[in-house]
C-alpha positions as CSV (number, residue, x, y, z in Angstrom):
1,X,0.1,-17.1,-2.4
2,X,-1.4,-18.6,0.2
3,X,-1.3,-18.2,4.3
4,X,-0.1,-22.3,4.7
5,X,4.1,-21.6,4.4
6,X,4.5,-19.0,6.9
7,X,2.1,-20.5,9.3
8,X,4.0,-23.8,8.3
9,X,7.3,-22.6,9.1
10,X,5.9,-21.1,12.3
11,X,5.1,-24.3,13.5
12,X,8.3,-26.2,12.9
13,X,10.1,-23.6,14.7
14,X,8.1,-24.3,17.6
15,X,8.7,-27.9,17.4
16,X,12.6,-27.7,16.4
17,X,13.6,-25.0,19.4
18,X,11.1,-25.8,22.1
19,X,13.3,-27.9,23.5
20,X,16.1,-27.3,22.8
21,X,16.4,-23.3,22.7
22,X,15.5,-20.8,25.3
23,X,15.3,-17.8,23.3
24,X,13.4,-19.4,20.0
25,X,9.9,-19.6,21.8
26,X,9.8,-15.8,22.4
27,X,11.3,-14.7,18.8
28,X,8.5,-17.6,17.6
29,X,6.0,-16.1,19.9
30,X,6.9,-12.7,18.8
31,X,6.3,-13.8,15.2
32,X,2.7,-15.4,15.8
33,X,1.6,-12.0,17.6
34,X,3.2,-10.0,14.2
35,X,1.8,-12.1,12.5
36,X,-1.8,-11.7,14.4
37,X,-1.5,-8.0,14.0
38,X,-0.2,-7.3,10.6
39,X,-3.5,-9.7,9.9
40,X,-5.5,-6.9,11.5
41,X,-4.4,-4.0,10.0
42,X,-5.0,-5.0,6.6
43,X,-8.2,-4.5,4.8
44,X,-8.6,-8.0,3.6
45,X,-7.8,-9.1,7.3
46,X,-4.8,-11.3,5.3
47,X,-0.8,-10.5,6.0
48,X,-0.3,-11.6,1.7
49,X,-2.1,-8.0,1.2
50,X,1.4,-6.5,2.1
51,X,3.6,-8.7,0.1
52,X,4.5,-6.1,-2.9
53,X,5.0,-7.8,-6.7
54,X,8.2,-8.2,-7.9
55,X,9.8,-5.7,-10.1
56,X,9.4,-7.6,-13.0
57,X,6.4,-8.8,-12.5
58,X,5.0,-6.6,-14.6
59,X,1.3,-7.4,-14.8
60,X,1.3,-7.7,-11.2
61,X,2.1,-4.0,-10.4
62,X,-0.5,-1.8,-10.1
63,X,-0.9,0.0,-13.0
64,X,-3.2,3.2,-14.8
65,X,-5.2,1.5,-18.1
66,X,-4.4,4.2,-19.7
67,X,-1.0,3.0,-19.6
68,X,-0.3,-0.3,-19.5
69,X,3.1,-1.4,-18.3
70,X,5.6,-3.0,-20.5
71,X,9.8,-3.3,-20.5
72,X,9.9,-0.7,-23.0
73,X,8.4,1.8,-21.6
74,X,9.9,1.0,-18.3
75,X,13.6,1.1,-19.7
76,X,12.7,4.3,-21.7
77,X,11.4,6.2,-19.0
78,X,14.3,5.1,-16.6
79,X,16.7,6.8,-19.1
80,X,14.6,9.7,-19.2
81,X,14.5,9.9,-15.4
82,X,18.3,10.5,-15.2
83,X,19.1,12.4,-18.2
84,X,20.4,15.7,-17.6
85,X,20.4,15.9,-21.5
86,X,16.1,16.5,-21.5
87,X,16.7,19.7,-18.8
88,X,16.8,22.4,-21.8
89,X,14.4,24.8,-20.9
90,X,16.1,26.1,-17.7
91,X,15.8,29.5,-16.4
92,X,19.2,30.3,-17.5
93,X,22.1,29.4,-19.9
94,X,23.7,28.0,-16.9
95,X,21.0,26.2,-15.4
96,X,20.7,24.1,-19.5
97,X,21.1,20.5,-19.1
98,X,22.3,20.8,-15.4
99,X,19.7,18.7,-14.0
100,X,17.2,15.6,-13.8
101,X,14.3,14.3,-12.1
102,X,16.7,11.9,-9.8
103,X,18.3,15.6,-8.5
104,X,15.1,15.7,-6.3
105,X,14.6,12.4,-6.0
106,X,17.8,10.4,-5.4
107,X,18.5,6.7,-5.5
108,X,20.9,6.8,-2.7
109,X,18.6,9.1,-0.6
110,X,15.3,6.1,-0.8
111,X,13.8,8.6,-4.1
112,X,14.0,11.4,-1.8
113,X,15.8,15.0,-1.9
114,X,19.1,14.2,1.0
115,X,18.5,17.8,1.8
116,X,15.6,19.9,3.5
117,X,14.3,20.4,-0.3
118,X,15.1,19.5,-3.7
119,X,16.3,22.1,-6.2
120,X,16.2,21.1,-10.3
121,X,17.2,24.0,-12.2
122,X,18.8,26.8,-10.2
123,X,20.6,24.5,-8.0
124,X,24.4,23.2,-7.9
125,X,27.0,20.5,-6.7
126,X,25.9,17.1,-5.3
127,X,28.0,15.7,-2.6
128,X,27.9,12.0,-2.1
129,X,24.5,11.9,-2.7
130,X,22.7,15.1,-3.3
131,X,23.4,16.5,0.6
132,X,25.4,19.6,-0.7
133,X,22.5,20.6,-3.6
134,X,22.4,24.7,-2.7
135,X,21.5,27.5,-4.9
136,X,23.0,28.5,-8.3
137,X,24.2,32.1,-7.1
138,X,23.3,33.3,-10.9
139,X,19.8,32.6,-9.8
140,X,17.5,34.9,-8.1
141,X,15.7,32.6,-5.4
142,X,12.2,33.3,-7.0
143,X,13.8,31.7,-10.5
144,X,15.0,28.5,-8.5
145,X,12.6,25.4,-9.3
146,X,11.9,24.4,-5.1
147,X,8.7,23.5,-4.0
148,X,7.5,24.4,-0.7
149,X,6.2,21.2,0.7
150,X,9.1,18.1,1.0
151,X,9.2,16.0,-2.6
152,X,7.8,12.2,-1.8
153,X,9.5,9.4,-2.5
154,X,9.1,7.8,-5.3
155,X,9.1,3.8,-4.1
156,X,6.3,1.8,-4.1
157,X,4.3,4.7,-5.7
158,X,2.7,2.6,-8.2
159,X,0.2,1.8,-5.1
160,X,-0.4,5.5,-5.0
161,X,-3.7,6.5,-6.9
162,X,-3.6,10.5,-6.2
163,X,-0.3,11.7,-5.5
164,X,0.6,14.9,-4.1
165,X,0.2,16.1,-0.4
166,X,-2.9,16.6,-1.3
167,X,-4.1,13.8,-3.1
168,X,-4.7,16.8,-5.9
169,X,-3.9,14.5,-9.0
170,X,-6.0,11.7,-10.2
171,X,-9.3,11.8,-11.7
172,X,-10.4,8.8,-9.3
173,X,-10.4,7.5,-5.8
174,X,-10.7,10.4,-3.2
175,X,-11.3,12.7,-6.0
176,X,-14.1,11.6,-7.0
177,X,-16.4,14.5,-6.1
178,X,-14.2,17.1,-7.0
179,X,-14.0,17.4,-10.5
180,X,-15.3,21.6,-10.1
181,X,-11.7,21.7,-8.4
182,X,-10.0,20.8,-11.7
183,X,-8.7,23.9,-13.7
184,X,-5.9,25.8,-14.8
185,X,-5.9,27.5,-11.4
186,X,-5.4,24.6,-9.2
187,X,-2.7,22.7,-11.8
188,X,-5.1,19.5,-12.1
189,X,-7.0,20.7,-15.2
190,X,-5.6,17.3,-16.5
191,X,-7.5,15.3,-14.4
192,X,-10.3,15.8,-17.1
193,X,-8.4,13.2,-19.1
194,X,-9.1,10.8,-16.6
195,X,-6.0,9.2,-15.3
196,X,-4.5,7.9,-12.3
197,X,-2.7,10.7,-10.3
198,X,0.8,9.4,-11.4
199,X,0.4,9.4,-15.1
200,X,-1.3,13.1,-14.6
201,X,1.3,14.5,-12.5
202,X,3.9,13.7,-14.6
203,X,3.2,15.3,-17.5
204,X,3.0,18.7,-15.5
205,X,5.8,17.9,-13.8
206,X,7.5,17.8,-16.8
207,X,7.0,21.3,-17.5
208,X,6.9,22.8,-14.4
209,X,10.6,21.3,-13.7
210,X,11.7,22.6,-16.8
211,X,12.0,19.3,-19.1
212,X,11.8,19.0,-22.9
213,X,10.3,16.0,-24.5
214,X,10.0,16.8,-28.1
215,X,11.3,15.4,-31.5
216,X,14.0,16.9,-32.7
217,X,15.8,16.8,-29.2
218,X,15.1,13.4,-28.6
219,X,16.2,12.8,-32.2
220,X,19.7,14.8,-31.0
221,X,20.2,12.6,-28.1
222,X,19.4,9.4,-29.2
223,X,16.0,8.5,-28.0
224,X,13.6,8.3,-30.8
225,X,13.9,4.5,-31.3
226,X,13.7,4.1,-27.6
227,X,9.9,5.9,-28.0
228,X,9.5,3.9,-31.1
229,X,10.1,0.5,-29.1
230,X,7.8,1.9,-25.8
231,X,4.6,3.3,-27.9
232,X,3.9,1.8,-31.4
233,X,0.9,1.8,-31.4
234,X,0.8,5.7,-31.1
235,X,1.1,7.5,-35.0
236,X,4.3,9.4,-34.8
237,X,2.8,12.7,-35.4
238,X,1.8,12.0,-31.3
239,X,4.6,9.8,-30.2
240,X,7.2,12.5,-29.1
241,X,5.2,14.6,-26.7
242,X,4.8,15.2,-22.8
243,X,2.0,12.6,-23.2
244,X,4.1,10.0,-23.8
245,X,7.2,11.4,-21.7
246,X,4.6,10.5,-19.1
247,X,3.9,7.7,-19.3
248,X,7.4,6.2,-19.8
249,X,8.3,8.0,-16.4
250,X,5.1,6.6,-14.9
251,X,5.9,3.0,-15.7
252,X,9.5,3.3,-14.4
253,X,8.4,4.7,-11.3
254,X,5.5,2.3,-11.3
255,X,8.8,-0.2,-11.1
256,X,10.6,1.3,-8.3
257,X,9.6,-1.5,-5.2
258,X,11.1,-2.1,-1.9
259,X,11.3,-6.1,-2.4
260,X,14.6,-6.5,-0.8
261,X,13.4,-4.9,2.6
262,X,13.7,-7.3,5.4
263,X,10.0,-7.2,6.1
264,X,8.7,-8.2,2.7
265,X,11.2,-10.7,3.4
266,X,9.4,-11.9,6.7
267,X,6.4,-11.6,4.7
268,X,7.3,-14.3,2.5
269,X,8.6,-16.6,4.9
270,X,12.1,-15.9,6.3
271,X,11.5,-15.4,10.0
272,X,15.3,-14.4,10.5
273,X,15.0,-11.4,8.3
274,X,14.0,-9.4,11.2
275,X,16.2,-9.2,14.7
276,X,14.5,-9.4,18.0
277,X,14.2,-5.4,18.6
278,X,12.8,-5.2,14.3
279,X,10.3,-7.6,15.4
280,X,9.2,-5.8,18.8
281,X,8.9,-2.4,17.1
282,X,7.1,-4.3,14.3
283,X,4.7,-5.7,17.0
284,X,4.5,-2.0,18.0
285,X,3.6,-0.7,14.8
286,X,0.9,-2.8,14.7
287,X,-0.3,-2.5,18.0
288,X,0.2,-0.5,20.9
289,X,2.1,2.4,18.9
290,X,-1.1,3.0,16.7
291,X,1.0,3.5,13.4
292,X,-0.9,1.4,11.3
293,X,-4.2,3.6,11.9
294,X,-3.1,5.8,9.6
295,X,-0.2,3.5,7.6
296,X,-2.2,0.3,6.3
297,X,-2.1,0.0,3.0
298,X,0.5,-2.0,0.8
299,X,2.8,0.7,0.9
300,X,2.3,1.4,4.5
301,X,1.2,4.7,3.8
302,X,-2.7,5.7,3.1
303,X,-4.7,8.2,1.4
304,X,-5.9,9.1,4.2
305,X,-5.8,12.9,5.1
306,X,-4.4,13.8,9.0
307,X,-3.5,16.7,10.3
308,X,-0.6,16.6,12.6
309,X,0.5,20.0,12.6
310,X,3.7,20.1,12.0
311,X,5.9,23.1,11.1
312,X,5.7,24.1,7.0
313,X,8.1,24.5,5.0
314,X,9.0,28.6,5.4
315,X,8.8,27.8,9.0
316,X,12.1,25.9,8.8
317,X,15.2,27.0,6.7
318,X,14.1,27.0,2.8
319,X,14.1,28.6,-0.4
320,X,11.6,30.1,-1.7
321,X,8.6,29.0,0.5
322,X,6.0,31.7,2.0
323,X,3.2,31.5,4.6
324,X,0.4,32.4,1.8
325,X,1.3,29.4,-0.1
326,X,-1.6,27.2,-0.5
327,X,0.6,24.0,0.2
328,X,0.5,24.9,3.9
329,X,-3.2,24.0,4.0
330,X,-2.4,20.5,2.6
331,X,-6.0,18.9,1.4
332,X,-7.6,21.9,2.3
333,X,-6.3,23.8,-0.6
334,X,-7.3,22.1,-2.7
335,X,-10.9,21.1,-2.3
336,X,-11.4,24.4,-0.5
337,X,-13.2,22.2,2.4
338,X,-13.0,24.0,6.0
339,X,-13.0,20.2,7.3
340,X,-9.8,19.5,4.7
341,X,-7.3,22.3,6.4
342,X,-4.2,21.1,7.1
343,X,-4.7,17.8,6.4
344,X,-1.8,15.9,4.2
345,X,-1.9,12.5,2.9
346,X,-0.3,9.8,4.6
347,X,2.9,8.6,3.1
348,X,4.3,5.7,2.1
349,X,7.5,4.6,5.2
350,X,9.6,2.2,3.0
351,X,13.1,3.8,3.0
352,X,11.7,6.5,5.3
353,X,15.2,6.7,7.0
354,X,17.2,6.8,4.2
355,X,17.3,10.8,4.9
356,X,17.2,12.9,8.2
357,X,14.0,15.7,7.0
358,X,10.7,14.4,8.0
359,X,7.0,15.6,7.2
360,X,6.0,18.1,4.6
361,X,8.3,20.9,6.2
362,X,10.5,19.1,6.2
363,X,10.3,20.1,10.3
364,X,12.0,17.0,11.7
365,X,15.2,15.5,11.8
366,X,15.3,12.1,13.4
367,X,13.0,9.5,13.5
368,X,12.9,9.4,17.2
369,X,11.9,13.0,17.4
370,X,9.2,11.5,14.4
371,X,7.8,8.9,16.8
372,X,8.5,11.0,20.3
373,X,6.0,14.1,17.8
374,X,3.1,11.7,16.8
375,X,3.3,10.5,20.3
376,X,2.6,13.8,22.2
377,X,-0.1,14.6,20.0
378,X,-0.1,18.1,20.1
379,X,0.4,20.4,17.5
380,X,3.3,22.9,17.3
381,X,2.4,24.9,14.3
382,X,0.4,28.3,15.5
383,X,-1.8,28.3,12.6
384,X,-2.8,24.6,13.0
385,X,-5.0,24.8,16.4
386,X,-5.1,21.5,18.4
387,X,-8.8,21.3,18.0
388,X,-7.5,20.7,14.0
389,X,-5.7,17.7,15.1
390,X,-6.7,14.3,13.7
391,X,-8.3,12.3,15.6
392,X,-6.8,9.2,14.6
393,X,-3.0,11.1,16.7
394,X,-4.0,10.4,20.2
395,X,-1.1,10.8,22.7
396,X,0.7,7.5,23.5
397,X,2.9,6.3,26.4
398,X,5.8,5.0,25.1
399,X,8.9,4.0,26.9
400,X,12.7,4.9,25.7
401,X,13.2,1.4,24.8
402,X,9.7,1.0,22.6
403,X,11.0,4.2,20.9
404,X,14.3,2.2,19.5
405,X,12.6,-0.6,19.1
406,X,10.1,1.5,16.8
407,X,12.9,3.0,14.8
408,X,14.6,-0.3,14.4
409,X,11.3,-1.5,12.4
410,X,11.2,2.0,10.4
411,X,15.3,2.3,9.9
412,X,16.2,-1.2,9.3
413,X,13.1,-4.0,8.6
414,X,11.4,-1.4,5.5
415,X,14.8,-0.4,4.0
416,X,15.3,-2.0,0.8
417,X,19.1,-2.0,0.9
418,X,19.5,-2.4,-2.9
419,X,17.9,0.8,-4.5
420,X,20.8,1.4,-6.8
421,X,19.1,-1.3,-9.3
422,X,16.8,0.7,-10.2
423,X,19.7,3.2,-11.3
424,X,20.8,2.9,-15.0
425,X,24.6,2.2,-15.4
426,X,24.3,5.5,-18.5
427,X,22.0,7.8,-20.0
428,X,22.4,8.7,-23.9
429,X,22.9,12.0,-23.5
430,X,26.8,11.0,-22.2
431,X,26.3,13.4,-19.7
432,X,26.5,13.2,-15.9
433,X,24.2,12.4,-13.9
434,X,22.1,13.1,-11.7
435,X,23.2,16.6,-11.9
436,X,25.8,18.2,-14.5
437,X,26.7,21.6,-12.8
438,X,30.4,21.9,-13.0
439,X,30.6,21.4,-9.3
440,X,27.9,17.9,-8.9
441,X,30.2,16.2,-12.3
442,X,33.6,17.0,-10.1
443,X,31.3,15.5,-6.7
444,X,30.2,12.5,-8.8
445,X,33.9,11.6,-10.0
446,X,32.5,12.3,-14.0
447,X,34.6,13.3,-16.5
């Protein structure tokens, strides 16, 4: 792709409306200074570096060489995603084939949990779209599976090298450096394999949220000729394993991108995909607002560390979640560095208002109050010190108006409307899903 169309189309518009329409020359103005800034922002000074790869464009999507993608594994590990059917090493009797890895990350809710947290096994009912998950009352709320920092979503991960909060996962990129941080202790022991943080993650994910990927269930629910298809060239004595469970989820996720969202549509040449307040909080984003800073790569997060702090977790209503929890100190935590406390990576905003809980503590509910936060610049957790503060969050005047116009561009422009594609139409199992509690398969109309 080259920079000629949109610059092409820019100066057409000014040609066709200058005369002849009053309001054109400031939405075309508004696009040249966009277009100026997104420019700057990028690394390779060059507004194409934001234009994601389709979805099917396999080869194009970033990818671990480990684990190259193909529409196998892709399909495979969709079905694996949502099948309640693989949840059969629950806490409980009751808790047995009850949930998935969409519970926590839903669809509906852009990949996200629609609640304050996510709860796999140990939790029940749905709603329309995972806002009523609560606690299984058989469960004690130490035997729930709830993490203490807010899941991430999982679109546009694939441009995601070490996932986590804390970057933890990933032999490469920002953990290079800190391979005597990789043990049994920490939960990245794995990185030793020398993966990307996706394909590592996953396949302790796996067992820490309770899911079974071995032969003779897979044979039971219909999935051995799916792994047959995704992984060949792996001898069957290894093709049925946590390994390979990985790596199917990895590419699937690896396939989960925003390309509907109306700026990757502006990107690529449609100036009327964004309205005139989209394109001011856009210009805002860039600019004055300081977002970019900190959100510049593809997937408009970083992995950058900040700290902003913001509330954790057991500071807000949750399960499970306790102030000696080593999540609270974000990157510090893990590399054990005094100049890494409190610091959290930088997420990705695509579909970022898809739900209302914002940050790792899920401490916010709006993205006003988001925007109004980062804009104040002062810390409001009394274990993160202001002096802790990064010093990329400097205060900012911003007016009422340049607020909505700011949650226009986060709410509207990088919400991919479509999400539900990514969502299979079955699972083999038969059951429901994303959930099959008694209560989420009356909530999700299943039989």
């Amino acid at each position: 792709m080259t920079s000629k169309p949109i610059v092409l189309i820019l100066l057409l518009s000014i040609g066709m409306f200058s005369c002849t329409n009053d309001q054109m020359p400031t939405l075309v103005e508004l696009d040249m200074e966009l277009r100026s800034l997104v420019e700057q922002a990028s690394p390779e000074k060059s507004w194409e570096y934001y234009v994601l790869p389709d979805e099917n464009d396999l080869a194009s999507i970033p990818q671990d060489p480990h684990n190259p993608l193909t529409k196998a594994k892709v399909e495979l590990g969709k079905m694996l995603y949502f099948d309640t059917g693989l949840a059969m090493d629950a806490k409980k009797e009751s808790g047995k084939g009850t949930y998935s890895c969409a519970t926590c990350h839903v669809p509906e809710a852009g990949f996200k949990p629609n609640n304050f947290q996510g709860i796999a096994d140990g939790g029940v009912a749905y709603g329309v779209a995972g806002e009523k998950r609560a606690m299984n009352t058989e469960y004690k709320e130490s035997e729930i599976d709830v993490q203490s920092a807010r899941p991430l979503t999982m679109v546009n991960v694939a441009f995601v090298k070490n996932t986590m909060w804390n970057g933890s996962f990933g032999a490469g990129h920002v953990n290079e450096g800190t391979e005597e941080r990789w043990n049994d202790e920490s939960g990245t022991a794995r990185n030793h394999m020398g993966m990307s943080g996706m394909e590592t993650q996953n396949i302790d994910g796996l067992i820490v949220h309770r899911i079974r990927i071995e032969k003779t269930l897979l044979d039971q629910l219909g999935y051995t000729k799916m792994f047959d298809e995704a992984f060949p060239e792996i001898p069957e004595s290894e093709r049925y394993t946590l390994l390979t469970g990985s790596f199917a989820l990895s590419a699937y996720i690896r396939s989960i991108l925003s390309t509907r969202a109306p700026f990757q549509r502006w990107l690529k040449g449609d100036l009327s995909a964004l309205s005139y307040q989209e394109k001011k909080g856009a210009i805002l984003f860039f600019g004055k607002a300081n977002c970019a800073n900190c959100h510049f790569e593809p997937n408009l997060g970083s992995h950058e560390f900040h700290a902003l702090g913001v509330k954790d977790m057991y500071q807000t209503l949750s399960y499970n979640a306790k102030p000696t929890d080593k999540r609270n100190l974000g990157r510090g935590g893990f590399t054990k560095r005094d100049e890494d406390m409190f610091k959290f990576k930088v997420p990705g905003l695509y579909n970022v208002g898809d739900t209302h809980f914002y940050f790792h503590g899920a401490s916010k509910r709006s993205l006003e109050d988001v925007i109004k936060y980062k804009a104040l610049a002062q810390s409001e957790n009394p274990e993160v010190p202001q002096e802790r503060i990064s010093t990329k969050l400097v205060p900012v005047t911003l007016t009422s108006e340049e607020v909505s116009y700011l949650v226009s561009f986060l709410d509207k422009s990088l919400r991919d409307p479509d999400l539900l594609r990514y969502k299979p139409t079955h699972v083999l199992s038969g059951n429901c899903f994303p959930n099959n509690d008694r209560q989420s398969r009356i909530d999700a109309g299943c039989n």
